[in-house]
N, C-alpha and C positions, 0 to 999 in steps of 0.2 A: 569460432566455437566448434568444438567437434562434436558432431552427435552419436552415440553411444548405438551399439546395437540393440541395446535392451528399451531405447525411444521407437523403434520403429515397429508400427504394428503388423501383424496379420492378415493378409488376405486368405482367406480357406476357400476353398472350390471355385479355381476361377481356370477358366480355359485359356487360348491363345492371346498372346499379349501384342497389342499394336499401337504403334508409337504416333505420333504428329509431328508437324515442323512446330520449332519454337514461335511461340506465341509474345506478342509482345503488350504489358498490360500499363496502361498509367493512370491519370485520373480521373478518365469517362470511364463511368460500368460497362463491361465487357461479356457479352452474353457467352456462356460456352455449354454446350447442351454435349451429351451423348448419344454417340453416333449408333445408329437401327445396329441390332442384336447382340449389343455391348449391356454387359450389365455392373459392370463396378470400371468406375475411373480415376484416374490417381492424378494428383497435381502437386508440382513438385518448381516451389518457388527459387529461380536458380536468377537470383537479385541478393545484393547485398537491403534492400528496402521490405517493410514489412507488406504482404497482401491482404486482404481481407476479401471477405466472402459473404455473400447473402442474397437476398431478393433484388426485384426487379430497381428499386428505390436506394440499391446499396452505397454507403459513400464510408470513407476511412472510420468516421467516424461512429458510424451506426452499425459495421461489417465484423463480424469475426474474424479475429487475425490469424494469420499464418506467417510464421516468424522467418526472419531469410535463409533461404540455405533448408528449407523442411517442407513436408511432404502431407497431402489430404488425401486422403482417398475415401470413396463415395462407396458402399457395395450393394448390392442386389435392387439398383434402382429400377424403376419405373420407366417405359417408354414416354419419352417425351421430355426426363427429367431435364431440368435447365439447374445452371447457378450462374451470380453475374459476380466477377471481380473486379479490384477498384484498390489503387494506390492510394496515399498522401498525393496533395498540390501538388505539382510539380516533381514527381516522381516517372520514372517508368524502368520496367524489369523487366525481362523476361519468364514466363515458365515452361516447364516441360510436363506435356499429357502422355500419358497412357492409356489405353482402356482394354478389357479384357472380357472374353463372350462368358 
């Protein structure tokens, strides 16, 4: 599927951009917090499998999805902020972080 440019949203006022090594997510919840004076983070599911996203308790089936191949970004979070991810059974993907001061 190709995603269009008019799917992908806006970040407004964001500073320098810094990347991570690929992360690898399957299906134990995966804590991933933002790192001290980062204030928007971007997650960019680069699996052909769906991800999903929520609290501490998240599982595929209780998690907001993120579709394969597409992108979440978090902005003007909170120090401290957490989200945990979480595959299908027997699934695993990789994603790709960003985050930005």
């Amino acid at each position: 599927m190709t995603q269009q440019i008019s799917d992908v949203g806006v970040i407004k006022n964001v500073g320098a951009a810094s990347h991570r090594n690929l992360i690898s997510i399957n299906d134990s919840a995966t804590k991933l917090t933002v790192t001290t004076n980062k204030e928007t983070i971007e997650v960019h599911n680069d699996s052909d499998y769906f991800l999903y996203y929520g609290g501490s308790g998240v599982t595929a089936s209780t998690g907001i999805p993120i579709f394969p191949h597409s992108t979440k970004a978090w902005a003007n979070v909170k120090p401290g902020f957490s989200v945990y991810l979480v595959r299908n059974t027997g699934e695993t993907g990789n994603i790709k972080v960003v985050e930005y001061d």
